[in-house]
C-alpha positions in Angstrom: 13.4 -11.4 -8.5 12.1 -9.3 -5.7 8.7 -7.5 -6.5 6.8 -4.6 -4.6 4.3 -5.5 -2.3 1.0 -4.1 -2.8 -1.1 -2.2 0.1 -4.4 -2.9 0.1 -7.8 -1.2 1.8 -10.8 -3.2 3.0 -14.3 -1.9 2.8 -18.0 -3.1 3.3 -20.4 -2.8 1.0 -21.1 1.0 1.6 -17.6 2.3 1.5 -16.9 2.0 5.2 -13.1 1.0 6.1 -13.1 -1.8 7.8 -9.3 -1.5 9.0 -7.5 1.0 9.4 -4.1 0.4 8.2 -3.2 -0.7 5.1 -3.0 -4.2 4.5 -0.5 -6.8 2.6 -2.0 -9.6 0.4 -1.6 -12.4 2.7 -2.9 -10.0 5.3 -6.1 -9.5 3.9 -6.4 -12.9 2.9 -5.8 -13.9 6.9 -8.5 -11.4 8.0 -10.8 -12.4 5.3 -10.6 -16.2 5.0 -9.9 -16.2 1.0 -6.8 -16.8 -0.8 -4.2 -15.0 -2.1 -5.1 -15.6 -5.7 -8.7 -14.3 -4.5 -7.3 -11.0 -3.1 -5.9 -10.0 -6.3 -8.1 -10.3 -8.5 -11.2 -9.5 -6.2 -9.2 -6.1 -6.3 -8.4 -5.5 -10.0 -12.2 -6.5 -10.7 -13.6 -4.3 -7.6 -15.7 -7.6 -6.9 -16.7 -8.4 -3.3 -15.0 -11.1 -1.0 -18.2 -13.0 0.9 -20.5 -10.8 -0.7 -19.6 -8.5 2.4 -16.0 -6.5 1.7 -14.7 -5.1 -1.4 -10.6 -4.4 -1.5 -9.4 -1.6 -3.3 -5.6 -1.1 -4.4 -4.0 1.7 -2.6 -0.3 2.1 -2.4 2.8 0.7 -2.7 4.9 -0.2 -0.1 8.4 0.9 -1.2 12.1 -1.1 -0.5 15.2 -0.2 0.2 16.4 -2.9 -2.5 14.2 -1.7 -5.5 13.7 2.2 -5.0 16.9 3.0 -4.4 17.6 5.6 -6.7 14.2 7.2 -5.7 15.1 7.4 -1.9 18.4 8.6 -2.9 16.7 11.9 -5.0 14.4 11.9 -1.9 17.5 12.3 0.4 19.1 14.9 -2.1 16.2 17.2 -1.9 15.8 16.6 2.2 19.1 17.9 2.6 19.3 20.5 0.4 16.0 22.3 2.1 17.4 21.8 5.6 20.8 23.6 4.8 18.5 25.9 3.1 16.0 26.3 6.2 19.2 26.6 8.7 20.7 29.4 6.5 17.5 31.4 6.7 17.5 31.1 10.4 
């Protein structure tokens, strides 16, 4: 079963980003020498990785495969405000 992949921020101490793009699991646990197990739950407990970042949960990324019926609503309304922006022109 396919999951969603989580997208996840890296900060020091004081709040700083660290990177600027969001970052995978196995991403952060590349740049931050910990494992994937660590990344997870150092994120739902808002504890600190090395005593020097903290990673906070931030988005979702989405799939073709398991929001389909979302980007298909998203695609409704998309079209319906262009034909309605090219008929007001």
């Amino acid at each position: 079963m396919k999951r969603r992949t989580n997208l996840y921020k890296i900060v020091d101490q004081n709040g700083k980003p660290i990177f600027e793009d969001l970052l995978t699991a196995k991403q952060v646990a590349e740049k931050t020498g910990c494992t994937k197990n660590n990344v997870a739950q150092a994120a739902a407990n808002y504890a600190l990785v090395d005593k020097k970042y903290r990673i906070i949960p931030e988005d979702i990324k989405l799939s073709k495969a398991l929001d389909a019926g979302l980007l298909a609503e998203w695609d409704i309304y998309r079209t319906r405000l262009l034909r309605d922006a090219r008929r007001r022109v």
